[in-house]
C-alpha positions in Angstrom: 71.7 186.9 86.1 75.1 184.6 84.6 73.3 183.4 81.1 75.1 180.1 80.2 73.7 178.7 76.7 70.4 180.5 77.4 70.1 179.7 81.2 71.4 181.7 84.0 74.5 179.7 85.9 72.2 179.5 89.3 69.3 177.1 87.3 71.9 174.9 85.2 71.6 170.9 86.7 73.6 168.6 84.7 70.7 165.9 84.3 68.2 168.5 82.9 64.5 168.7 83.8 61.4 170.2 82.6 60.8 171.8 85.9 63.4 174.3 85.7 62.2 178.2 85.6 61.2 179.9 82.4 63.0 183.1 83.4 66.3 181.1 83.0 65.8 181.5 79.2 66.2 184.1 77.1 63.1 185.9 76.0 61.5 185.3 72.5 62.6 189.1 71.5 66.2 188.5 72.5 67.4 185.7 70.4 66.3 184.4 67.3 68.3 181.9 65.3 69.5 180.1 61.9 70.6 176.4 62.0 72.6 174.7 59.3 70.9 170.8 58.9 71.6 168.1 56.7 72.6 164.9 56.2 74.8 162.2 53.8 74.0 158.9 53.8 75.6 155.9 52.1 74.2 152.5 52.0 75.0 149.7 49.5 73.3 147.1 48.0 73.6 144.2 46.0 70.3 143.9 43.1 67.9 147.1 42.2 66.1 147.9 45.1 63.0 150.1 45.9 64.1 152.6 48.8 61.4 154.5 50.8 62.6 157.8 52.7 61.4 160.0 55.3 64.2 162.7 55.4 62.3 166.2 54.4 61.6 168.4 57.0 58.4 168.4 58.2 55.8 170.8 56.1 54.6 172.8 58.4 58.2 174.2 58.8 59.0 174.9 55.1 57.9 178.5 55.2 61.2 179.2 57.7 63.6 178.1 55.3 66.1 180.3 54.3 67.8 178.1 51.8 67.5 174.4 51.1 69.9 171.8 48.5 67.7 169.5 47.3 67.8 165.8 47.9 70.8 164.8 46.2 70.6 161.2 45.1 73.5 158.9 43.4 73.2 155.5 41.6 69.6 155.4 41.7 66.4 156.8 39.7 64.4 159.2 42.0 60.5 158.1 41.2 58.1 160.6 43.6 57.1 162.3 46.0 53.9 161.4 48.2 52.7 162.5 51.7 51.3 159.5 54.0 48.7 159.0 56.1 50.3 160.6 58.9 51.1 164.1 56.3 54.9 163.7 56.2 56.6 163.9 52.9 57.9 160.4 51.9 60.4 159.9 48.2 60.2 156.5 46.5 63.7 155.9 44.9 64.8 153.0 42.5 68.5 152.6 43.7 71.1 150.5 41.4 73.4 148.0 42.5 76.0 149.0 44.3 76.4 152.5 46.7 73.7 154.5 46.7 74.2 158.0 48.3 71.5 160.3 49.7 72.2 163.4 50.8 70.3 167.3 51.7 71.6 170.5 53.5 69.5 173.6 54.5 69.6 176.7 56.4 66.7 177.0 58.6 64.9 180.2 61.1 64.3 179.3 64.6 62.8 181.5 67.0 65.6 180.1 69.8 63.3 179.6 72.1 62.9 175.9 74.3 60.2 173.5 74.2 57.3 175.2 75.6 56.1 174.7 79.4 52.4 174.2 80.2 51.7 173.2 83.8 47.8 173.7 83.6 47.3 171.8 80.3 44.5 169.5 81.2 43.7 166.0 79.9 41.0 166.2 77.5 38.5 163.6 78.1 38.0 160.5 75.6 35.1 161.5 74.4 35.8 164.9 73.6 39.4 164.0 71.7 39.2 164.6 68.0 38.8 161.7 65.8 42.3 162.3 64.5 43.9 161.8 68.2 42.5 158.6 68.8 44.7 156.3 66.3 47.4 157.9 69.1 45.3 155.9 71.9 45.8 152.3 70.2 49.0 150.1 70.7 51.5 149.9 67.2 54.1 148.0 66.1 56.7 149.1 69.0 54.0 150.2 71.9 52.1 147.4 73.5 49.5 149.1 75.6 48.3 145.8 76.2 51.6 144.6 78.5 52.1 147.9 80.1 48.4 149.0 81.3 49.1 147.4 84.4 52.1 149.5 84.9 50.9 152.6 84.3 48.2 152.6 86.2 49.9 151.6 89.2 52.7 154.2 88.6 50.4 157.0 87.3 46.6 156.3 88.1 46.9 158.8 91.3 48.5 161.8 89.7 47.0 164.3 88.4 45.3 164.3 84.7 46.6 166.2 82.3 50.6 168.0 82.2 51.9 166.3 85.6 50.9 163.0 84.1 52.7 163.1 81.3 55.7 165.0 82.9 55.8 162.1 85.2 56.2 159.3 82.9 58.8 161.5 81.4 60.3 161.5 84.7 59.8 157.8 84.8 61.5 156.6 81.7 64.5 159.3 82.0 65.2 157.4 85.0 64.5 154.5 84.5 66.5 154.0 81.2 69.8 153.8 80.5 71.2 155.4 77.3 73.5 153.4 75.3 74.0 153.7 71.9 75.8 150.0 71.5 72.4 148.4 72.8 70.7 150.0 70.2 68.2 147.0 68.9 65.6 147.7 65.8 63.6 145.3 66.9 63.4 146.3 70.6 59.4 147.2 72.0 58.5 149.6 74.6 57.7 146.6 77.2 61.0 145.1 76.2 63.1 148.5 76.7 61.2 148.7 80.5 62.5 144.8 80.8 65.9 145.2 80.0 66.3 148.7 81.6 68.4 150.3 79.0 68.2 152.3 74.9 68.3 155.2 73.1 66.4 157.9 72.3 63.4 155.4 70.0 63.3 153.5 73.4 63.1 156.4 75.8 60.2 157.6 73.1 58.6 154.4 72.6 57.9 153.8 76.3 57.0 157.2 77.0 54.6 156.9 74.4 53.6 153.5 75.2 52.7 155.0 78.9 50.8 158.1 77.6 48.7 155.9 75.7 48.0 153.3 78.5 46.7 156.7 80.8 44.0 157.6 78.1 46.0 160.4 76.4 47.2 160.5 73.0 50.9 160.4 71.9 52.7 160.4 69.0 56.1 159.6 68.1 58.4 162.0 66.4 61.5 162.6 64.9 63.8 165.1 63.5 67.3 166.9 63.9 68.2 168.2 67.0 71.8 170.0 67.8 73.4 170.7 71.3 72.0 174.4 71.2 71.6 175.9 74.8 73.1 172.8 76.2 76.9 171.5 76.9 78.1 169.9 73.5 77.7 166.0 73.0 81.2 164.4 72.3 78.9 161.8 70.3 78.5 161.9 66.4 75.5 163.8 65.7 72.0 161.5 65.2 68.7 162.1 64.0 66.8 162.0 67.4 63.3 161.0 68.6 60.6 162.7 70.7 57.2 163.0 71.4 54.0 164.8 71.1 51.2 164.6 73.9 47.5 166.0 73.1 46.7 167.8 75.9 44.3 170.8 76.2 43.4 170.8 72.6 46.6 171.0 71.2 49.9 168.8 70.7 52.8 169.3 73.2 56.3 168.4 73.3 57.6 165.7 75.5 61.2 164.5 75.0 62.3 161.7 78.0 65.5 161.0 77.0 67.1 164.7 77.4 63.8 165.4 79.7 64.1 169.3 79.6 63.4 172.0 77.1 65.3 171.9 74.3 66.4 174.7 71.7 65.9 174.1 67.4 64.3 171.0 67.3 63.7 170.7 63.8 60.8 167.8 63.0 60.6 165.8 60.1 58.1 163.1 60.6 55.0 162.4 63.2 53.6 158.7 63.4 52.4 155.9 65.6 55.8 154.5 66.3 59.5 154.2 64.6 57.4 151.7 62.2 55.5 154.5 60.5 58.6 156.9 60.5 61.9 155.1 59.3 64.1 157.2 57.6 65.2 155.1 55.0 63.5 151.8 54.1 64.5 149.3 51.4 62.7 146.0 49.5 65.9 144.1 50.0 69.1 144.2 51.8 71.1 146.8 52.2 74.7 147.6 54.1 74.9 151.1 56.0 78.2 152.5 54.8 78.3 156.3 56.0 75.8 157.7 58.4 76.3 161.7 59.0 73.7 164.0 60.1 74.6 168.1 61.2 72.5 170.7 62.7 74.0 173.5 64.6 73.5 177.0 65.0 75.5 179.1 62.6 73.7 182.7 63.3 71.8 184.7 65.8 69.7 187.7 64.3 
């Protein structure tokens, strides 16, 4: 078996999908890896302003790093640290007039392997979800259950509960949407990314999730680095991206329809509702993006 960035030659498609073979990875004992992450923002701004941010890597993953430089933050007074609702680790900065730049790099263990496959994961029924799942049932900010119910039960009422649902409404909105990063809109909703046909990776997410939700089983958005390992390399700057999280069979799964395969070194940093709960910076007040870089690539195998 040809292994070509951890899949043999015979299973590679181009437009990826979660269906392909698990043999066509390498094995857990085989490959285990260290990615360099980080990021160095710039954003400017006229008066002092209060900036939230939502940059750390996500605590349960803080035990596999190797090395870390800590938030490094200029023309502004760092206040504290506080965890939200949702657990992540948010910073509340006072930034000064003019550019204020933010910026973190880290070295971080990943055991290589993809997104994990599990075709018999059954829907858990509503009332048997945890407490803390059901928040994930109710339309937010960027998911109107509400518009799309109708939808999704047409499209998805006569599959089969549990895995093949979601993996169809991953198949759905893969296909369905366009990706295009000049159409990128802030203020675009998951019934509105459906209507126009077209977004990136929060839109893919947002209607994925939006669909999950309207089927009775609990989503949640996420976001977080993640590199072209295993996978031809994107000629695009590198981006923070956006997935998701499906409870199925007492546990929380990944889901990604945008790339709509198993991925390598996904490296979370923040679990909410929607991109309301999550943004990665937010500021009282205007501000001007100036610089936007983001890394995270594999530098090691061990």
């Amino acid at each position: 078996m040809v292994v070509v960035g951890g899949r043999c030659r015979d299973c590679w498609t181009g437009s990826g999908t979660l269906g392909i073979p698990q043999h066509c990875y390498r094995s857990k004992e085989g490959l285990r890896m260290q990615i360099r992450y980080g990021f160095n923002i710039e954003i400017d701004i006229a008066q002092p302003t209060t900036i939230l941010t939502v940059m750390d890597v996500d605590p349960a993953r803080r035990h596999d790093i190797i090395e870390e430089r800590p938030l490094s933050i200029s023309s502004a007074q760092f206040i504290d640290t506080y965890s939200d609702l949702f657990g992540n680790t948010c910073r509340r900065i006072q930034g000064s007039p003019g550019t204020v730049t933010l910026c973190a790099q880290g070295l971080i263990r990943d055991s290589g392997m993809p997104d994990q496959i599990t075709p018999g994961a059954p829907q858990v029924a509503l009332s048997d979800l945890p407490a803390s799942t059901l928040v994930f049932l109710l339309a937010s900010r960027y998911c109107e259950t509400d518009l799309l119910g109708q939808l999704a039960w047409d499209r998805f009422g006569g599959i089969q509960s549990g895995w093949a649902k979601v993996q169809a409404i991953c198949d759905f909105v893969h296909g369905h949407l366009a990706f295009d990063y000049g159409s990128a809109r802030s203020t675009r909703t998951a019934a509105q990314a459906y209507q126009d046909g077209v977004g990136v990776c929060r839109d893919f997410t947002h209607l994925a999730v939006t669909l999950c939700r309207c089927m009775n089983i609990p989503a949640r958005y996420c976001n977080g680095y993640l590199g072209d390992i295993g996978v031809p390399p994107d000629p695009a700057p590198m981006d923070f991206n956006a997935w998701f999280e499906a409870y199925l069979g007492g546990r929380w799964y990944t889901f990604d329809a945008r790339h709509n395969m198993p991925r390598i070194g996904r490296i979370a940093v923040a679990r909410g509702r929607d991109a309301m709960d999550i943004p990665m910076i937010h500021t009282f007040g205007p501000h001007y993006l100036r610089t936007f870089e983001v890394i995270t690539e594999e530098v090691s195998n061990s």
